[in-house]
C-alpha positions as CSV (number, residue, x, y, z in Angstrom):
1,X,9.7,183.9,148.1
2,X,13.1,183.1,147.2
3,X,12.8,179.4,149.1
4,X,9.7,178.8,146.8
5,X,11.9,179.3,143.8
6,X,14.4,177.6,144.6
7,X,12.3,174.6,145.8
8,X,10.3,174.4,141.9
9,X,13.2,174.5,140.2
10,X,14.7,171.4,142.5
11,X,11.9,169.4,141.3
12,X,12.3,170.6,137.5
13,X,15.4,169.2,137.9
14,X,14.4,166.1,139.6
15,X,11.7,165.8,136.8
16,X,14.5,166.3,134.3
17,X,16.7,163.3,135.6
18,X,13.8,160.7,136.1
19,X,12.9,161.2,132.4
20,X,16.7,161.2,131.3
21,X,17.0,157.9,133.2
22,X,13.9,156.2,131.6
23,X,15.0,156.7,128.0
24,X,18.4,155.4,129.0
25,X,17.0,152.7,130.6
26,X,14.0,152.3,127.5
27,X,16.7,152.1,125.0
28,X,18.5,149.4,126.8
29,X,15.7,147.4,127.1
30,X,14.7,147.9,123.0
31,X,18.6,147.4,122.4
32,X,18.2,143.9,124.2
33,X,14.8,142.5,122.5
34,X,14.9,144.8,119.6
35,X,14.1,142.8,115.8
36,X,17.5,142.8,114.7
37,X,19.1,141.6,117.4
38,X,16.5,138.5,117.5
39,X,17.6,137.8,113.9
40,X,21.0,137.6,114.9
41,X,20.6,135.4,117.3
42,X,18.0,133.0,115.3
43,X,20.9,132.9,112.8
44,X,23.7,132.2,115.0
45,X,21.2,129.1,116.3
46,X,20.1,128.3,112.9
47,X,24.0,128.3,111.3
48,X,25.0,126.0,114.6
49,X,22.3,123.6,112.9
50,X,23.3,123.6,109.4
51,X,24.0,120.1,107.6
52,X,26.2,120.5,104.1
53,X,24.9,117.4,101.3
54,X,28.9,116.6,100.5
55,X,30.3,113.9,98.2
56,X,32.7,111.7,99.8
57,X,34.9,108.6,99.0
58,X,36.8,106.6,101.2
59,X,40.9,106.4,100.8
60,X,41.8,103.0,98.9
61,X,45.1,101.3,98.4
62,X,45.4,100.6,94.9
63,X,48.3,100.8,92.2
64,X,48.9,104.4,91.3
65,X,49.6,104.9,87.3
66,X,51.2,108.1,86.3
67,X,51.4,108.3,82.6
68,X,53.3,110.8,79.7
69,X,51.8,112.0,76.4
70,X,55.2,112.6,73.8
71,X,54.4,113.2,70.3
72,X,55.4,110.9,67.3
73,X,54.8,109.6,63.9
74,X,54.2,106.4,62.3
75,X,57.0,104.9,60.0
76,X,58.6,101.7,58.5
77,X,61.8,100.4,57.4
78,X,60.5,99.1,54.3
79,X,61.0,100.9,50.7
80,X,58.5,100.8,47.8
81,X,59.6,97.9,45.4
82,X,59.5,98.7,41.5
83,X,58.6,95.5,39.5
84,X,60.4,95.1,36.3
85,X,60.1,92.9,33.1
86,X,62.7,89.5,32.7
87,X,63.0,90.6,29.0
88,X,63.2,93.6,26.8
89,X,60.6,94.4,24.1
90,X,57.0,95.9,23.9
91,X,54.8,96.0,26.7
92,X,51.5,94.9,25.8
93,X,49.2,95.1,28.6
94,X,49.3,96.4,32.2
95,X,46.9,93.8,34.4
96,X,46.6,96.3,37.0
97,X,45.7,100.2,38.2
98,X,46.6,102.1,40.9
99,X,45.3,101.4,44.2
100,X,45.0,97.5,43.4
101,X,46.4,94.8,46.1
102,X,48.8,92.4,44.0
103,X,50.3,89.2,46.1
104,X,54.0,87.8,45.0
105,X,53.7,86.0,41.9
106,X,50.7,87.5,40.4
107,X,51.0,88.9,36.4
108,X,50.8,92.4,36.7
109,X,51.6,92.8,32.6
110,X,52.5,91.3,29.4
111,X,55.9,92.1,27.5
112,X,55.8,91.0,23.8
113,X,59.7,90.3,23.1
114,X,59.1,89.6,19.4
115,X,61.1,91.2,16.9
116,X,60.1,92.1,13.3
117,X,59.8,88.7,11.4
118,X,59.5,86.4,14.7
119,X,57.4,85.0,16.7
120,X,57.5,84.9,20.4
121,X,55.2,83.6,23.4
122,X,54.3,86.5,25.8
123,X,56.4,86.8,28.3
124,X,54.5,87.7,31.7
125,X,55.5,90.6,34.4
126,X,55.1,89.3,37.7
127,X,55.2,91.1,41.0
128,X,57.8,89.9,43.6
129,X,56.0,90.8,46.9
130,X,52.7,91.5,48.2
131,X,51.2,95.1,48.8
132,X,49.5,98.0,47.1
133,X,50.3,99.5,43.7
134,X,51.3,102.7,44.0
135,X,52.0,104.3,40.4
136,X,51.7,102.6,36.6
137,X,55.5,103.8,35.4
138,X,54.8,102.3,31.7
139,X,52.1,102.8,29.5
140,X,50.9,99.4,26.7
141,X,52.7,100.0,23.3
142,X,56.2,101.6,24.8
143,X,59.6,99.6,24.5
144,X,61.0,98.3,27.8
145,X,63.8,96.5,28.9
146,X,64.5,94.5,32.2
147,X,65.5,97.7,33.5
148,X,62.5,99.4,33.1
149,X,59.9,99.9,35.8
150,X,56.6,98.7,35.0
151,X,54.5,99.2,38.4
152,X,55.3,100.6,41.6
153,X,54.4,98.0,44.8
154,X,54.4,99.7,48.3
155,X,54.9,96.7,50.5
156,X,52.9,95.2,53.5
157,X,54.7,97.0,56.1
158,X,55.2,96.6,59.2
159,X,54.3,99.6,60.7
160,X,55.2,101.0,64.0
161,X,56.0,104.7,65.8
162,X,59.2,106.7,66.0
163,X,59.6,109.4,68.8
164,X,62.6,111.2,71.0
165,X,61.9,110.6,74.9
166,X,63.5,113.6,77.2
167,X,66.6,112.5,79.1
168,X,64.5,112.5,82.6
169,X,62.3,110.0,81.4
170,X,64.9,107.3,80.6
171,X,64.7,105.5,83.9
172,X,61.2,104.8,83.2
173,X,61.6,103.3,79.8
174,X,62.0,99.4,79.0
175,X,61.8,97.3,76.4
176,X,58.3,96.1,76.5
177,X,56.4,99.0,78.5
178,X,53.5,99.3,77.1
179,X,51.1,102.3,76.0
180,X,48.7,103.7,73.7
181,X,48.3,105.8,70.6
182,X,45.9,108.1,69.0
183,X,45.8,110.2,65.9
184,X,44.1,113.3,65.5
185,X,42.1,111.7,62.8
186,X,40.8,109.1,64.8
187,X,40.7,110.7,68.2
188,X,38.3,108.5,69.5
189,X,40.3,105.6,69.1
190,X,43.0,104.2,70.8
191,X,45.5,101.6,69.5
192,X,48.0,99.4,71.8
193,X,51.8,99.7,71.7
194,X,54.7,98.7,73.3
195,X,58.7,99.4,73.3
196,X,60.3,97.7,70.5
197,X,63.4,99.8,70.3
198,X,65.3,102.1,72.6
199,X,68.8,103.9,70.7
200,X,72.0,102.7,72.9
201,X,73.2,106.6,72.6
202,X,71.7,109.6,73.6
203,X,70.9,112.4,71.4
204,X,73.2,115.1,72.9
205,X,72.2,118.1,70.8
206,X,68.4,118.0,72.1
207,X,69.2,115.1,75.0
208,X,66.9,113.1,73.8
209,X,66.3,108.7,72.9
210,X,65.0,107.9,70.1
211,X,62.8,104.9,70.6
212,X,60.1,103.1,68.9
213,X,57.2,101.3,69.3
214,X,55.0,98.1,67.7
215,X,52.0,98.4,67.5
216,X,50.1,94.9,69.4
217,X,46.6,94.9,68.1
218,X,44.6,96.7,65.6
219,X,45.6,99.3,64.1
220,X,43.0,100.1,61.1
221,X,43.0,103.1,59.8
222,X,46.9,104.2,60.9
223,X,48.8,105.2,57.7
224,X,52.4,105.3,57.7
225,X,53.4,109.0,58.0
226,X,51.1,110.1,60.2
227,X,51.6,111.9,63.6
228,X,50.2,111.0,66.5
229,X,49.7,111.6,70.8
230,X,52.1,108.3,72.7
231,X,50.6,107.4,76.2
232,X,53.0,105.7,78.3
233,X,53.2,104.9,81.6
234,X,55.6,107.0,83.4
235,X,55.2,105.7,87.0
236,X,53.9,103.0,88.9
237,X,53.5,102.9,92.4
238,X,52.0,99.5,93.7
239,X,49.5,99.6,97.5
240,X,49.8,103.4,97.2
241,X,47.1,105.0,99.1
242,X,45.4,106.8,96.7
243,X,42.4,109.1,97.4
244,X,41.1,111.5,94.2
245,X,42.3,114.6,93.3
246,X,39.2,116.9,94.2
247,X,39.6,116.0,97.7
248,X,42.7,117.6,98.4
249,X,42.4,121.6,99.4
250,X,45.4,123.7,101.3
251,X,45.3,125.7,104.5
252,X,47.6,128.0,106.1
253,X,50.1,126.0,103.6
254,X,49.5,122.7,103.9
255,X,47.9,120.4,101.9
256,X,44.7,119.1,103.5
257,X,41.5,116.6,102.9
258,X,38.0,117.0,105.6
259,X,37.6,113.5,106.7
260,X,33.9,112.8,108.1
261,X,34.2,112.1,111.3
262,X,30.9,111.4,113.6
263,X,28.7,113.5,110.8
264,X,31.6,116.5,110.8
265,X,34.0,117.2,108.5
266,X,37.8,117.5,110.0
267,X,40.5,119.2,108.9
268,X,44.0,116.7,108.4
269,X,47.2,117.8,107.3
270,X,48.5,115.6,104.4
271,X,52.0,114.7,102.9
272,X,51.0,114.1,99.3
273,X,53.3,112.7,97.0
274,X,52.7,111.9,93.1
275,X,49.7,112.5,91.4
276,X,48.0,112.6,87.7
277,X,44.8,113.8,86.6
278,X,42.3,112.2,88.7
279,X,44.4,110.7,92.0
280,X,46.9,112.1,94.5
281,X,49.3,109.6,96.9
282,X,48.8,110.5,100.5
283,X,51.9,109.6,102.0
284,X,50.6,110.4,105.9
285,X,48.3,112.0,107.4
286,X,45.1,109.5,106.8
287,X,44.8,105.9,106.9
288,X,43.3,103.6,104.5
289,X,39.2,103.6,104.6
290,X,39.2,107.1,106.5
291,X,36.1,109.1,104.4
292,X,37.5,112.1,102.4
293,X,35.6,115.0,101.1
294,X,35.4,115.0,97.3
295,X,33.2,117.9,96.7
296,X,30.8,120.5,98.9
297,X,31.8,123.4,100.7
298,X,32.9,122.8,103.9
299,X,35.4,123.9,107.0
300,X,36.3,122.2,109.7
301,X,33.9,121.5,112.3
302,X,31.0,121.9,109.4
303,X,27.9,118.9,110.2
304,X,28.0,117.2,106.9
305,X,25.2,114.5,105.2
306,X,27.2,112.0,102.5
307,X,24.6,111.7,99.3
């Protein structure tokens, strides 16, 4: 009785086992070929097949152009000239108004130097250089004398910009350099300049040069007292190999660029040196007409397409 016991609950145990080891091996076998796990993999394949669209340029030599805004304001040497009568006696007429352009010589009023009794030719008032009128000082009827101003005359001046350079800049100043100007009132505009003047002594309290600068085209529009942005060029670096600014990332550090090689983009360490807005100089680490990256997002080893 006891042996027949003892050999059921043998195979209950046995029974017990067997099913244990299917489910372990059952769930070994979903684990394997389960959904997720074919996801995975299909993503791993797919990523391994994955082309980035990138923008790319290749590096150029080229002269490298670094330039400096400073801040200035448009001046002139010349004062405002007051024209006055040869004679004394009544002023008659005035021939102009305010605002009017008068050359050298023209009549600009009439003194009457008669006195009670007599009988004299008019004398005329004439201006002694060209520009603009600027204020009537006398009024017709008044008594003058040839120290009294009649007119104001501002001059056709020779305009041109005043500014103080910082001491570090000096080196890259000559006489001649040229650059550009704009005014916030005409900020689309941009008018040509160049050094006309640079002080032989520093400015010790704010170590700065006064300089100034002609103006070598047009200039319509610039009035004298007006402040304005100077352009000039800084730095100038001749067969500099130049490749633009967006193409330059950092890892671990170091500057780098992804140059397309064979449809992939490779990481290169780069030595930069000076750059402005737009362009960096790569001192080593690519040669010229090597293909850059300029813009997509990529890492080294990434299969790239140029559009």
């Amino acid at each position: 009785m006891e042996k027949k016991k003892s050999s059921g609950f043998d195979r209950t145990v046995t029974v017990i086992l067997v099913l244990i080891c299917l489910l372990l091996v059952g769930a070994t076998v979903y684990k394997m070929y389960s959904p997720e796990e074919e996801v995975e993999r299909a993503v791993q394949v797919t990523n391994e097949d994955v082309v980035i669209n990138v923008s790319a340029t290749a590096a150029e030599k080229d002269t490298f152009i670094q330039t400096t805004r400073f801040q200035g304001e448009v001046t002139t040497d010349d004062d405002n000239i007051s024209v006055l009568p040869e004679t004394s006696g009544t002023l008659k007429s005035v021939q102009v108004k305010r605002g009017d352009s008068v050359s050298a010589g023209d009549v600009v009023a009439y003194v009457d130097p008669s006195r009670p009794g007599s009988q004299y030719e008019m004398s005329p008032v004439t201006a002694k250089v060209s520009g603009t009128v600027l204020s009537i000082d006398a009024t017709a009827g008044s008594s003058v004398s040839a120290s009294t101003p009649i007119i104001t005359v501002m001059p056709e001046k020779a305009l041109y910009v005043s500014t103080l350079i910082p001491e570090r800049y000096i080196s890259t100043l000559s006489i001649g350099l040229e650059g550009s100007v704009t005014s916030i009132a005409y900020p689309d505009r941009s008018y040509p300049v160049e050094i006309s003047y640079m002080a032989p002594i520093l400015n010790t309290t704010n170590r700065t040069l006064p300089v100034e600068l002609s103006f070598t085209g047009e200039h319509d529009g610039i009035l004298e007292g007006m402040y304005v942005s100077i352009d000039l060029v800084t730095e100038e670096i001749e067969d500099a190999l130049i490749v633009p600014s967006s193409a330059i990332g950092s890892y671990a550090g170091d500057s780098v660029v992804y140059v397309v090689e064979d449809g992939k983009a490779v990481r290169t360490v780069v030595e930069t040196g000076s750059s402005n807005s737009t362009e960096v100089v790569i001192l080593s680490g690519i040669e010229e007409g090597d293909v850059v990256v300029t813009a997509g997002n990529v890492s080294d080893g990434t299969s790239v397409s140029i559009v």
